[in-house]
N, C-alpha and C positions, 0 to 999 in steps of 0.2 A: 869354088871347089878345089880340093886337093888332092895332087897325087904323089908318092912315095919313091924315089929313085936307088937302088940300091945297083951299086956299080960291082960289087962283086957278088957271085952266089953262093948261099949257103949249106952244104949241107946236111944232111937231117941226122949226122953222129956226131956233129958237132955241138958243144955245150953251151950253157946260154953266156957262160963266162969269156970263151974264146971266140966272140963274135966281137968283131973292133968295129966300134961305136962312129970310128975316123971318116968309113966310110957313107953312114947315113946323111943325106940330105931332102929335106924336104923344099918343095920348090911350089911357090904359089904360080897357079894356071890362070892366063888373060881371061875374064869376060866380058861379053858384049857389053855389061854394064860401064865396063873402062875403069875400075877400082884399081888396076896398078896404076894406071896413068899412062899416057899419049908419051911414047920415046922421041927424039930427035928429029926422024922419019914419017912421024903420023900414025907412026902403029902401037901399039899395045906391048911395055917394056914389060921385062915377067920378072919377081922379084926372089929370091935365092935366099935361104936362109941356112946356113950350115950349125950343126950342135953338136960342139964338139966334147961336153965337156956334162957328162950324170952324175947327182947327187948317189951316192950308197947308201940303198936303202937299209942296210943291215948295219952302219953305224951311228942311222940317227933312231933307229928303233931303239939300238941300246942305250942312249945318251938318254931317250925319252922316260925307259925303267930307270936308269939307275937316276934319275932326277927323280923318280916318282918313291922310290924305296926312299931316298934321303932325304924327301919331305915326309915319310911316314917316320921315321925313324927321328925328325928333327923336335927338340923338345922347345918349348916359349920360354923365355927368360920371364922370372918373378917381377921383372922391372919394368916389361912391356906393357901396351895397352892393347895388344891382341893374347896377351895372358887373363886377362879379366872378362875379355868380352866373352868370350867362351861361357862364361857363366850365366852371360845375360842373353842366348840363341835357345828360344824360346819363344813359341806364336801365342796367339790371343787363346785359343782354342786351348789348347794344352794349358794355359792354368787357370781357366774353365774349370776344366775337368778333374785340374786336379785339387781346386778349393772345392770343387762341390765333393771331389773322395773323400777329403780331409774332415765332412762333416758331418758324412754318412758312413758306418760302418760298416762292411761286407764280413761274413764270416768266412766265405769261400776265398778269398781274396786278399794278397797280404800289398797293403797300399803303397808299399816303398817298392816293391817287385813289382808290377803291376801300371803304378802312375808316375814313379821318380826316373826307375831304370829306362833306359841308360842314359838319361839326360838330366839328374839333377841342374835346376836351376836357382840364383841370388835374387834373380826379378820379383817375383811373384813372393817367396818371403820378404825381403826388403820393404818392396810398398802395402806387401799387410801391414806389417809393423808400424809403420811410417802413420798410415791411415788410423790404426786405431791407437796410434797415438792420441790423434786430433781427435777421434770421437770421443774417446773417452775424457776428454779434457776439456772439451765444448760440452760434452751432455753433461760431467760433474758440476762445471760452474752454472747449467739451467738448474739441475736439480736443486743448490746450493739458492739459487733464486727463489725457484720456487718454494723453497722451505721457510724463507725472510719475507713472502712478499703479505702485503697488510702488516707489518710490524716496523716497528721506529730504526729497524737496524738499516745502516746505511749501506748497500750494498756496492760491491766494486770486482773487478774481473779478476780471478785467481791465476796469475799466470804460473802460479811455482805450480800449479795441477799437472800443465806440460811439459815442465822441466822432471817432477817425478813420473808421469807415465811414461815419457821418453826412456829415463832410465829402469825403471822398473822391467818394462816390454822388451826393450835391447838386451839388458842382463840375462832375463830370461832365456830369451829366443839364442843365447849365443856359449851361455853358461851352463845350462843344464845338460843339453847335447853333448858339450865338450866333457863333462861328470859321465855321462854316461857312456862314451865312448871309449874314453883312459878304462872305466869300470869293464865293459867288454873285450877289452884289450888285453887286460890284467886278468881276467877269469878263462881266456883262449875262448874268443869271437867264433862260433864255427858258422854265424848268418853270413860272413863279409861284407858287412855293412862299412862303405866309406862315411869318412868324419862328414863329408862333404852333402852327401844323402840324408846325412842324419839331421843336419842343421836346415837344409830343405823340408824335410817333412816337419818340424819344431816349426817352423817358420809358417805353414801349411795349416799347421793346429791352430792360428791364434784366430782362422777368418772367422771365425764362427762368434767372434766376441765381438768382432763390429756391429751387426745388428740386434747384437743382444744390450751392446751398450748404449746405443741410442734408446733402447728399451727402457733401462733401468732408471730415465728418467721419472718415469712413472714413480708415483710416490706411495707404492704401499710395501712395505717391509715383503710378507706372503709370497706376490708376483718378484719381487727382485729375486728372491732366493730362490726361489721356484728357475728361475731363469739361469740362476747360477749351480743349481742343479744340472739343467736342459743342458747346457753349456759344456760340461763338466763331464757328463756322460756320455755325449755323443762325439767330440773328438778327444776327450781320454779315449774309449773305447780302441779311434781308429790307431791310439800310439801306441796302446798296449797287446791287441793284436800285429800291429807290425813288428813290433821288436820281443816275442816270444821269442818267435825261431831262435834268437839267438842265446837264450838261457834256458828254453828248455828242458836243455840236456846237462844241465847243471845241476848241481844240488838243488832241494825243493826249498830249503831253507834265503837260499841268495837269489833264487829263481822267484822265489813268493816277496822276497823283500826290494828287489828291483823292483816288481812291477807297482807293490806296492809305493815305492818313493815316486814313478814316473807320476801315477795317477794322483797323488797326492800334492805334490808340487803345482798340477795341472789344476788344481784344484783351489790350494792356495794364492793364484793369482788371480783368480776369480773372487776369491773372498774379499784379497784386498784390494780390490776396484769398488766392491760395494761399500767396504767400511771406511774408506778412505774419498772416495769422489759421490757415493748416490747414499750414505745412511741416513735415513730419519730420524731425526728424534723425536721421542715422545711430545715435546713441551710443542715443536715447532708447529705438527699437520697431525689435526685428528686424523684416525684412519676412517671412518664413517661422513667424512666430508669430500665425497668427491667435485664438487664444483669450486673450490682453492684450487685443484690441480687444474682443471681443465681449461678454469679462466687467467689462471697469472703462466700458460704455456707459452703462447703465441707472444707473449710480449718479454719471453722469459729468451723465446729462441732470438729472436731479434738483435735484444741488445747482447747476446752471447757471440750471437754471429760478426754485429757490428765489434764489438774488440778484439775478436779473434782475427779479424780484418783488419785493423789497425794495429796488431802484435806483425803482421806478415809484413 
């Protein structure tokens, strides 16, 4: 236990400033337990601790703002690597949520205010792209099997499939945005849609082509395009609701013609994944023979899967 010695008195019109601190001492009191220790004598020495000397709270309070203003105020160099990461602070959940907006369209609900703000993120479009790279370039060389299989053509893994969906998908995803931004920018933007939002939501639009393009392995002309319809309308829909707000109030002629290029660009990337990686042709696969597709699949995924493992 402790007790407090104050050798002068205070009194009560005195301010908390003109009390000198010189004279506080606190002094630790002996206990029967013997915690200061047995002195010279046999008795119980008492230990004195004097403080002479207090931190001001009132200059490290302000050291504390003005550190905290000049981390908000401080900007990241372009050169950094906590300049990028910024783009990738983003959990599991959140792009969840926001490939499943991308693929369903709300009318009430504009998907770049709603799922992007205020956290545009790189993650989430990046590894779409990335991914349906590969899908689409593994399911065009099955399709590509299954269209040769029972025939004398000697079949071999197409690697240049990945080299052009790669750049097809990255073009897309990086170049159209960037057209339509200069284009918003150039007509007075009144959405405020950043470059940065814009290329997140693109990025956002393509999930909906991963499992359509495992799809279009399927070998009937009908279902592919049918899919590239599905496709085509339901995250066209969410890009061309998003990015109204910002031409509505334009002329109806540049307001009808943007939307129209968004949806039709969105559209033409779909065409050419089918005419380029899943077309049928005539001579290859009757379309009234479904047991060609269903029995040369399995052996079609296999060896698709086996070189695309020995490309990595």
């Amino acid at each position: 236990m402790a007790t407090v010695q104050v050798e002068q008195d205070l009194s009560l019109d005195e301010s908390p400033d003109e009390i000198n601190t010189d004279k506080l001492q606190f002094q630790d009191i002996s206990h029967s337990s013997g915690l200061g220790g047995p002195d010279a004598h046999g008795g119980m020495r008492e230990q004195t601790h004097n403080f002479t000397s207090f931190p001001n709270q009132e200059d490290s309070d302000d050291e504390d703002k003005s550190e905290l203003l000049q981390g908000e105020k401080k900007q990241l160099s372009f050169w950094t690597f906590e300049y990028y990461q910024q783009f990738f602070d983003v959990d599991t959940w959140q792009v969840v949520r926001r490939v499943i907006g991308s693929m369903f369209p709300h009318p009430r609900r504009n998907y770049l205010q709603t799922q992007i703000r205020p956290n545009p993120d790189m993650y989430g479009p990046f590894w779409i792209c990335t991914t349906l790279v590969f899908t689409t370039a593994i399911a065009g060389n099955m399709a590509n099997y299954i269209q040769h299989a029972g025939t004398d053509y000697q079949w071999v893994y197409d690697f240049h499939k990945v080299t052009f969906a790669a750049v097809a998908i990255f073009c897309y995803w990086l170049l159209i945005p960037s057209m339509l931004y200069l284009l918003l920018r150039w007509r007075g933007n009144t959405a405020g849609f950043m470059f940065l939002e814009m290329i997140c939501v693109y990025g956002y639009s393509l999930a909906i082509y991963i499992p359509i393009s495992i799809l279009w392995v399927v070998q009937y002309n009908w279902f592919q395009w049918l899919l590239v319809l599905i496709g085509t309308g339901l995250s066209g829909s969410v890009l061309l609701m998003t990015f109204w707000p910002a031409v509505k109030e334009d002329d109806k002629k540049v307001a009808g013609l943007t939307m129209a290029g968004i949806l039709l660009f969105h559209l033409l990337l779909a065409v050419g994944f089918v005419l380029y990686f899943f077309h049928v042709p005539d001579h290859h696969l009757s379309p009234t023979d479904p047991t060609t597709t269903m029995a040369s699949l399995p052996e079609a995924i296999t060896k698709a899967l086996t070189n695309a493992t020995r490309a990595l």
